[in-house]
C-alpha positions as CSV (number, residue, x, y, z in Angstrom):
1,X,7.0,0.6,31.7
2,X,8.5,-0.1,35.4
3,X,11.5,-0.5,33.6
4,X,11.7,2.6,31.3
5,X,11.2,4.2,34.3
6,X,14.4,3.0,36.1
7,X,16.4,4.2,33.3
8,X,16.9,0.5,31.8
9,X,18.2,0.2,28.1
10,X,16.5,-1.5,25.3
11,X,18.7,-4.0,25.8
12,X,18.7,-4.7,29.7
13,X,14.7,-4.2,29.3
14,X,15.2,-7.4,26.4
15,X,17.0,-9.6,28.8
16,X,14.8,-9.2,31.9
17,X,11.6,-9.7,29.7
18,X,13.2,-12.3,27.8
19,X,12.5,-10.5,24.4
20,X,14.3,-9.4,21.6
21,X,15.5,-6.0,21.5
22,X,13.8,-5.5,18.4
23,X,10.3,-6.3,20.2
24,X,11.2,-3.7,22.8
25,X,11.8,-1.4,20.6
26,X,8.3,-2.2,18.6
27,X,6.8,-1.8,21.7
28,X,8.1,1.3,23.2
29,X,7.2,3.1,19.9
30,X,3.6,1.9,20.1
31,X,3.5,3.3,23.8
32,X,5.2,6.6,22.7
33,X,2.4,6.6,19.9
34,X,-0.5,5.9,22.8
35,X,1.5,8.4,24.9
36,X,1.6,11.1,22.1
37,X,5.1,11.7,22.7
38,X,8.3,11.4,20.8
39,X,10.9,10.3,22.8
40,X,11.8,7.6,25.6
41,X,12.6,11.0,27.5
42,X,9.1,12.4,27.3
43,X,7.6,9.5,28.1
44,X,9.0,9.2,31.3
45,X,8.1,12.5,32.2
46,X,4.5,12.1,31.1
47,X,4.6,8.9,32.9
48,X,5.7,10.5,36.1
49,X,3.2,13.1,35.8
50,X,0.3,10.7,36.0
51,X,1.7,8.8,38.7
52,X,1.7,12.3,40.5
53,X,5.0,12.6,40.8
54,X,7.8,15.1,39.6
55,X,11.6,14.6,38.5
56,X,13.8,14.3,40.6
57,X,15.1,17.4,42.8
58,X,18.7,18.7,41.5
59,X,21.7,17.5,44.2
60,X,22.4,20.2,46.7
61,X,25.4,21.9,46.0
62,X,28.6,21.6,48.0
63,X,28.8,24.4,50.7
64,X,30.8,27.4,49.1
65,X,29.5,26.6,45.4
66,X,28.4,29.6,43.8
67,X,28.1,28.6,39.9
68,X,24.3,29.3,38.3
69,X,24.5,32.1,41.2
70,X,24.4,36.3,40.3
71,X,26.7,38.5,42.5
72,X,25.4,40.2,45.1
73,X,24.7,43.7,43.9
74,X,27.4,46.4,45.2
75,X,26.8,48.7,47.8
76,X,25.5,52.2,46.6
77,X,25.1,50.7,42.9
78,X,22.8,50.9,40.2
79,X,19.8,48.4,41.7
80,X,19.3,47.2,37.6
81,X,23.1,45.7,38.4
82,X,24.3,47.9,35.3
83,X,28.7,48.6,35.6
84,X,28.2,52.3,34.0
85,X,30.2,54.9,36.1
86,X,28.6,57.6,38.1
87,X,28.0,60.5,36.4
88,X,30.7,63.6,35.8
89,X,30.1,66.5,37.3
């Protein structure tokens, strides 16, 4: 499982264990079975979970990098952030 957990392929997990790919495979859908999970995804998660550990924090972004950000909202605006115009008097 060391292995899944570094990311390693079927086939780089083969050649370290000096296996077949074929009995990786076998294997890692018996541990996804025991696991109760359905992908090679989820059962790093899971397995991270019981070690007490989390995924891996997102990168900081570069100074100045505003993408996944909302606007700050206008001065004198609508609070809900709404671009109706005032009202006509």
């Amino acid at each position: 499982m060391e292995l899944l957990l570094t990311g390693a392929s079927n086939r780089v997990i083969a050649r370290r264990m000096d296996l077949s790919e074929r009995t990786v495979k076998n294997h890692l859908q018996s541990a996804y079975r025991k696991l109760r999970v359905r992908s090679r995804a989820e059962a790093i998660l899971k397995l991270l979970g019981r070690a007490g550990l989390r995924r891996p924090a997102a990168p900081p972004r570069p100074r100045g990098d505003t993408r996944g950000t909302l606007p700050p909202p206008r001065p004198g605006g609508d609070p809900s952030g709404s671009a109706s115009p005032p009202p006509a008097d």
